[in-house]
C-alpha positions as CSV (number, residue, x, y, z in Angstrom):
1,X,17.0,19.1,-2.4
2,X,19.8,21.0,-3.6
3,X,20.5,25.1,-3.2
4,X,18.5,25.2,-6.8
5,X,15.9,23.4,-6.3
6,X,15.2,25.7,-3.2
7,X,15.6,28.5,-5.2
8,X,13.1,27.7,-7.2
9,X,10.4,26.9,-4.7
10,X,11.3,30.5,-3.2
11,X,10.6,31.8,-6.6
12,X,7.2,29.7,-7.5
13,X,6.0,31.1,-3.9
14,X,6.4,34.1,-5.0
15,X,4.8,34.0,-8.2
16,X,1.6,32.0,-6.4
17,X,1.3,34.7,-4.0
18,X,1.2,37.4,-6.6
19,X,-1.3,35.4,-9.2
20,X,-3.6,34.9,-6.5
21,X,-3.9,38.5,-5.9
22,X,-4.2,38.7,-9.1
23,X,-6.9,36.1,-9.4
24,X,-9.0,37.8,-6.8
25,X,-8.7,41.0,-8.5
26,X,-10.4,39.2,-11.7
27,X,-13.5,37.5,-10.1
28,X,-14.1,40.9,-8.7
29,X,-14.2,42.7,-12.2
30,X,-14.8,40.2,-14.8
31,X,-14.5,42.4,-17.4
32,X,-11.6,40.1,-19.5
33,X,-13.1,36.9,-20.9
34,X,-10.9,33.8,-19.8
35,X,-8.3,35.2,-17.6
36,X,-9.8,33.9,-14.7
37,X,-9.5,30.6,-16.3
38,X,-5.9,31.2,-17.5
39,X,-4.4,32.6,-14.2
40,X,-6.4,29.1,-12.5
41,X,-4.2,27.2,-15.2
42,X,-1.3,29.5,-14.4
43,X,-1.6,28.5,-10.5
44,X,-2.1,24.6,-11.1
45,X,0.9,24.5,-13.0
46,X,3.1,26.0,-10.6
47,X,1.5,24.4,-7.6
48,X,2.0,21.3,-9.8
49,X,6.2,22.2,-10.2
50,X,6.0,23.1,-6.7
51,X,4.9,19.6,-5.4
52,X,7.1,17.9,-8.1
53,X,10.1,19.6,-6.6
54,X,9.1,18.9,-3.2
């Protein structure tokens, strides 16, 4: 894993932390249909890169 690669993971981790929040801020007020189910797509696909890259 080069310096970039590592850079990258740094940045996905922070992006999963703050769509989570996120994410638990929208089951608590559903008040936007589907953005629960985008921000879930959101997260799978980073989680996804994540894994690739590890």
């Amino acid at each position: 894993m080069d310096g970039r690669d590592k850079k990258r993971l740094e940045i996905i981790k922070q992006k999963l932390q703050k769509l989570k929040q996120q994410l638990a801020g929208a089951k608590k007020q559903d008040d936007e249909p589907g953005e629960v189910q985008g921000l879930e797509k959101e997260i799978a696909a980073l989680e996804a890169e994540a894994a690739k890259l590890r």
